[in-house]
C-alpha positions in Angstrom: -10.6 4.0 4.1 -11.0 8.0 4.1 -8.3 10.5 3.8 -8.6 13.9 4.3 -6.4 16.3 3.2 -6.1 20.0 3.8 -4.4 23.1 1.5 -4.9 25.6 -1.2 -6.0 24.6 -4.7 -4.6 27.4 -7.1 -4.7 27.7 -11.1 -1.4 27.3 -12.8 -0.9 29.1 -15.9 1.5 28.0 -18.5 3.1 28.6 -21.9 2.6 25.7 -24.2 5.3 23.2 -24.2 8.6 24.7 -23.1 7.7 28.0 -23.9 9.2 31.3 -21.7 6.8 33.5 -20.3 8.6 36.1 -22.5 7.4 34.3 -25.5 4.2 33.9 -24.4 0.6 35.5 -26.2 -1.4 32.6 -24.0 -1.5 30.2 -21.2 -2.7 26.8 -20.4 -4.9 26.9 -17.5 -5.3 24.1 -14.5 -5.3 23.4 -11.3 -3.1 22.1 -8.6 -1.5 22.3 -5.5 -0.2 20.1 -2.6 -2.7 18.4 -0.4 -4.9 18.5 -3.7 -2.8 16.5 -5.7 -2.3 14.0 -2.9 -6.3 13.7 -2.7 -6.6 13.0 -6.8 -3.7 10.5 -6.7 -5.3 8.5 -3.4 -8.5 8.9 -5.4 -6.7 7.6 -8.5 -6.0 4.9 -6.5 -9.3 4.2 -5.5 -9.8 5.2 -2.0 -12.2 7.9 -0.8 -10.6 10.7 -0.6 -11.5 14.2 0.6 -10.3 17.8 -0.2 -10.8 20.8 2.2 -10.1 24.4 1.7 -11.6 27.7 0.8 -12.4 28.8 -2.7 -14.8 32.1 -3.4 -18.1 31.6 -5.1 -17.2 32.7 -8.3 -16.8 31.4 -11.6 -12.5 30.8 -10.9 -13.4 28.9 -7.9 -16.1 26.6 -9.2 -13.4 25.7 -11.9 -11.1 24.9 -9.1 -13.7 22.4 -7.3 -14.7 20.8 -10.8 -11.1 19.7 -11.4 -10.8 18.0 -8.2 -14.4 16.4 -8.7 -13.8 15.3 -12.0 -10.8 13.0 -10.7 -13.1 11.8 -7.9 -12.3 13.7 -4.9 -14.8 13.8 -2.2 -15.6 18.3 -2.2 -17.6 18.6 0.2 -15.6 20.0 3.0 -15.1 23.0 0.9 -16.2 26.0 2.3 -16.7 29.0 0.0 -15.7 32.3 0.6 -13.3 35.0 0.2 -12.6 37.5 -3.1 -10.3 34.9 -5.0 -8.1 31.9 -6.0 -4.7 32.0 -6.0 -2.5 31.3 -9.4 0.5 30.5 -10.1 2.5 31.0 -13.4 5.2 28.1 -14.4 7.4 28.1 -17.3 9.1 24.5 -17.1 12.8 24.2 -18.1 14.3 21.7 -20.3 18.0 20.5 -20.1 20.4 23.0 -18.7 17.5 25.9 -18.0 15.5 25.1 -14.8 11.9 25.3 -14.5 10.8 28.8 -12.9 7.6 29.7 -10.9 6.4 33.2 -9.9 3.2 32.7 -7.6 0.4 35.5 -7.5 -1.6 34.2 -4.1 -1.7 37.3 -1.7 -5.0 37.4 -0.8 -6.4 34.2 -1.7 -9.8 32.8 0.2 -7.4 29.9 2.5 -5.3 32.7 3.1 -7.8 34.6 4.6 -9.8 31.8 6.1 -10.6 32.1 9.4 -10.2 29.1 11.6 -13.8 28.3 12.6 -14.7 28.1 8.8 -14.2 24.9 9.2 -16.1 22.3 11.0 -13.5 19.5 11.9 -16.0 17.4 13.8 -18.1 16.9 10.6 -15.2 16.9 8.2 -13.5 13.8 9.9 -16.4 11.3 10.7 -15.6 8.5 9.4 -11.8 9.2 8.3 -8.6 7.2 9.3 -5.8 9.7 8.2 -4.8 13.4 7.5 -2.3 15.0 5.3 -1.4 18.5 5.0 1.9 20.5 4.0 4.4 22.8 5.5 2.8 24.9 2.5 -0.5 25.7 4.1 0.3 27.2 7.8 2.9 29.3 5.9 -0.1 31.0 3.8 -1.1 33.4 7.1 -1.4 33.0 10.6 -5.3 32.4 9.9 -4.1 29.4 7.6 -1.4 28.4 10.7 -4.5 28.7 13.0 -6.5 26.5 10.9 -4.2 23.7 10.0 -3.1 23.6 14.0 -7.2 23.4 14.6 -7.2 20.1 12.4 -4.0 18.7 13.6 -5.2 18.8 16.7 -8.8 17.2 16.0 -7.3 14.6 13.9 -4.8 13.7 16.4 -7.9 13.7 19.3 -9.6 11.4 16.9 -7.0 8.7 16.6 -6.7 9.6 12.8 -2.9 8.8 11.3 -1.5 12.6 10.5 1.0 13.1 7.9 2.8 16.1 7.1 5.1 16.7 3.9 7.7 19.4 5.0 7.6 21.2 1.5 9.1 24.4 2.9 8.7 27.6 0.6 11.4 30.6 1.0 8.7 32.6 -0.8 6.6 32.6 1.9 8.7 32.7 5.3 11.9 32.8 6.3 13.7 30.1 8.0 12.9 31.2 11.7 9.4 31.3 11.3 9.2 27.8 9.8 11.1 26.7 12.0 8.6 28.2 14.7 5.4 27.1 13.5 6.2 23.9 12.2 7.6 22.9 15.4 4.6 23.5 17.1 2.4 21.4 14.4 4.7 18.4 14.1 3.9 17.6 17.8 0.6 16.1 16.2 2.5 14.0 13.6 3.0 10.5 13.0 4.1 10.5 9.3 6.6 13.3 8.1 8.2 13.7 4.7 10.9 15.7 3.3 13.0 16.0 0.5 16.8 16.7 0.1 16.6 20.6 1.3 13.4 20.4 3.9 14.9 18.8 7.0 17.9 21.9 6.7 15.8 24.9 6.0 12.8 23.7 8.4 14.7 22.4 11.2 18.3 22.8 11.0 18.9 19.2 10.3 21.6 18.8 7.4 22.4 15.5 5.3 26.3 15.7 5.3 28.0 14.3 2.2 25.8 15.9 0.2 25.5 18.8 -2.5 22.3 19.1 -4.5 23.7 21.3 -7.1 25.8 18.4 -8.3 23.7 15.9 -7.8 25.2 14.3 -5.2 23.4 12.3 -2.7 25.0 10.9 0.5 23.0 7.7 1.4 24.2 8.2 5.2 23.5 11.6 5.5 19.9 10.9 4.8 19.5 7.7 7.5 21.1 10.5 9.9 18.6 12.9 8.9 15.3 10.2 9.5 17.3 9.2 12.7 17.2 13.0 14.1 13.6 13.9 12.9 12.1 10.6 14.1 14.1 10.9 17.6 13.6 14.6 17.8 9.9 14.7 17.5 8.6 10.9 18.9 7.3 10.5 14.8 6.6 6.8 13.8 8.5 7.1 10.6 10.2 9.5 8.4 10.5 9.5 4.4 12.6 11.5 2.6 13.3 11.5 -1.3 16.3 11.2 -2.6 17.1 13.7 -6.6 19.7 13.5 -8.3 19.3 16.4 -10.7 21.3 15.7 -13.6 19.4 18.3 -15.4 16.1 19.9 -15.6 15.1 16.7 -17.9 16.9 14.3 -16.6 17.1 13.1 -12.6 17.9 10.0 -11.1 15.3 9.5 -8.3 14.7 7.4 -5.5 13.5 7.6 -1.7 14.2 6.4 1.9 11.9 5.2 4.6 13.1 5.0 8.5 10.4 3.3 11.1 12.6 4.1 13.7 14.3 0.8 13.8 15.4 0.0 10.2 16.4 1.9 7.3 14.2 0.8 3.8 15.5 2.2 0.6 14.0 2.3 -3.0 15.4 1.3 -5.8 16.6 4.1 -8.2 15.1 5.2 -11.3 16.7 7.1 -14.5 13.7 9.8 -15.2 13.2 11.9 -18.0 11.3 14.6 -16.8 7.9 16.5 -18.6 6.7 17.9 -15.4 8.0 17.5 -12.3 5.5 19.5 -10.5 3.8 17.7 -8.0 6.3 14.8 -7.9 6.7 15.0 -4.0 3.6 15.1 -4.1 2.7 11.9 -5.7 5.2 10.7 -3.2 3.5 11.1 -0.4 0.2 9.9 -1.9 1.5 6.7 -2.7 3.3 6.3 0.9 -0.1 7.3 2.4 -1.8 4.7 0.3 0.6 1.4 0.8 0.8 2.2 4.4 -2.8 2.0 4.6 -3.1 -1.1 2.7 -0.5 -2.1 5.4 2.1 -2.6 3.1 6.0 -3.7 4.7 8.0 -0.9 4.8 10.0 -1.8 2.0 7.1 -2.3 -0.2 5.7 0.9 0.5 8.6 3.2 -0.4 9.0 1.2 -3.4 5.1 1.4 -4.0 5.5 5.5 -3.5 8.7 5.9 -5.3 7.8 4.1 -8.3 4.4 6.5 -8.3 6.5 9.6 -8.2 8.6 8.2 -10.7 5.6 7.8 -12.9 4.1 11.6 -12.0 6.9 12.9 -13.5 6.0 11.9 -16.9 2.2 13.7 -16.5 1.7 17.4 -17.2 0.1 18.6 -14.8 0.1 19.1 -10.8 -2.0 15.9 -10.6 -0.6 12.1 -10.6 -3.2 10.0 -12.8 -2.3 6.6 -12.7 -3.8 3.5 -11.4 -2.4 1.1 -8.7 -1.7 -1.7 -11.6 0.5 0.9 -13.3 2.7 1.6 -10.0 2.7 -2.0 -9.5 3.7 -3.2 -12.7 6.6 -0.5 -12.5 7.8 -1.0 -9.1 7.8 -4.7 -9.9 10.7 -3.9 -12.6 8.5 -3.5 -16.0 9.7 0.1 -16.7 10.2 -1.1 -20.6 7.2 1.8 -21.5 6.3 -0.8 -23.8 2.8 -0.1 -25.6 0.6 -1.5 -23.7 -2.3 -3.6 -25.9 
């Protein structure tokens, strides 16, 4: 089984530990970014997975390409070009202080891309499903142009297409998301969200429900699936469910709605070391039990027990195995050493 999955790679600079940028005299350097660290998760897991974007010839770039090879990930539908990589800079939080991200990507090569860079023909043989994110079409119209060119070719080619929501204020407003992503869901089968996407993509609002506080309303998410999967003719609709207690501590769990039934995860106490990527990993894991042809219920518990474990990583990338998420989701979550 192939997946293919379609974004921007950028490096991700860091203090050490908890550090403020303030504080700061050097930075931990990696890589990450969403339909990247669904392709080293799904490679993780041991399927063949592959990562397209574009990434200049340089040095930076090379980097970027040798973290995703190094995990496994298929590279070869990465096209090179373009004057540079984006970064971004993230100082994680700890208790009461949240986590804070300023992003330096203007510019970057997938940015810039132009949509015949890519040849989808080539980059699909053999493939069964697609992912990309609400991230990517937001990048530039070239990027929008791009992804819509894959969706499309994907969709012609009887591939599964999955799209996680992940809407960024950062990079348009409400309106335009709304636009753009209405155009591209027409091509999915699989959408994700999380508690804010559904609202600020599409107007669709969980009632009972305040994220500030934690609070999660059970029936304002099944109403939210119901909407999205009736709205737009999708096969099924995830959403996670976080409770942020604090910026170490959330209670997390997720939903899944096949358009007949409501399947709900069970809920786990996290403490949190880096929560980047943790949707993410989400997805990944959905992507992965439903190819394995999972039940419903056992694939959001397969892909909420995965996120669960991503948020103990540093790092964008989820690097665990399927016993791990097994043994997890089957209730060992004693972190017992393991000998």
């Amino acid at each position: 089984m192939k997946i293919v999955t379609f974004g921007e790679i950028m490096l991700r600079l860091s203090p050490a530990n908890y550090g403020r940028f303030v504080q700061a005299d050097s930075f931990c350097a990696t890589y990450g970014g969403g339909e990247a660290n669904v392709a080293v998760s799904l490679a993780s897991f041991g399927l063949d997975a592959a990562f397209v974007t574009k990434l200049p010839a340089n040095e930076i770039g090379q980097a970027a390409v040798n973290s995703l090879r190094r995990y496994g990930v298929d590279v070869s539908g990465i096209v090179r070009g373009g004057d540079r990589t984006g970064i971004y800079f993230l100082e994680r939080g700890a208790s009461q202080r949240p986590s804070k991200v300023v992003y330096d990507r203007a510019g970057s090569a997938i940015a810039e891309c132009a949509p015949n860079d890519f040849d989808w023909d080539k980059i699909f043989a053999g493939a069964d499903w697609f992912h990309f994110t609400g991230i990517t079409p937001a990048l530039s119209e070239n990027a929008f142009a791009a992804c819509l060119a894959a969706a499309k070719s994907a969709k012609s080619k009887n591939l599964t297409v999955s799209c996680d929501l992940n809407y960024r204020k950062n990079l348009w407003s409400r309106e335009r998301a709304n636009q753009k992503m209405t155009e591209l869901i027409k091509y999915v089968d699989v959408c994700i969200a999380n508690e804010e996407d559904a609202k600020d993509v599409f107007g669709i609002e969980a009632g009972g429900t305040d994220i500030t506080t934690g609070k999660i309303s059970r029936e304002g998410y099944k109403d939210v699936a119901e909407k999205l999967v009736k709205r737009f003719g999708l096969k099924c609709a995830a959403i996670t469910l976080r409770e942020s207690l604090s910026a170490s501590d959330n209670n997390w769990a997720a939903m899944l709605y096949n358009g007949k039934e409501f399947f709900f995860s069970k809920k786990y106490a996290v403490r949190v070391v880096d929560r980047v990527g943790g949707g993410d990993s989400f997805g990944a894991g959905l992507i992965y039990a439903m190819l394995c042809g999972n039940t419903p219920q056992d694939s959001v518990e397969f892909a909420t027990a995965a996120s669960a474990l991503k948020h103990t990583i540093e790092g964008d990338f989820n690097l665990v195995s399927v016993d791990e998420v097994k043994k997890l989701a089957a209730g060992d979550g004693s972190g017992r050493v393991q000998r």
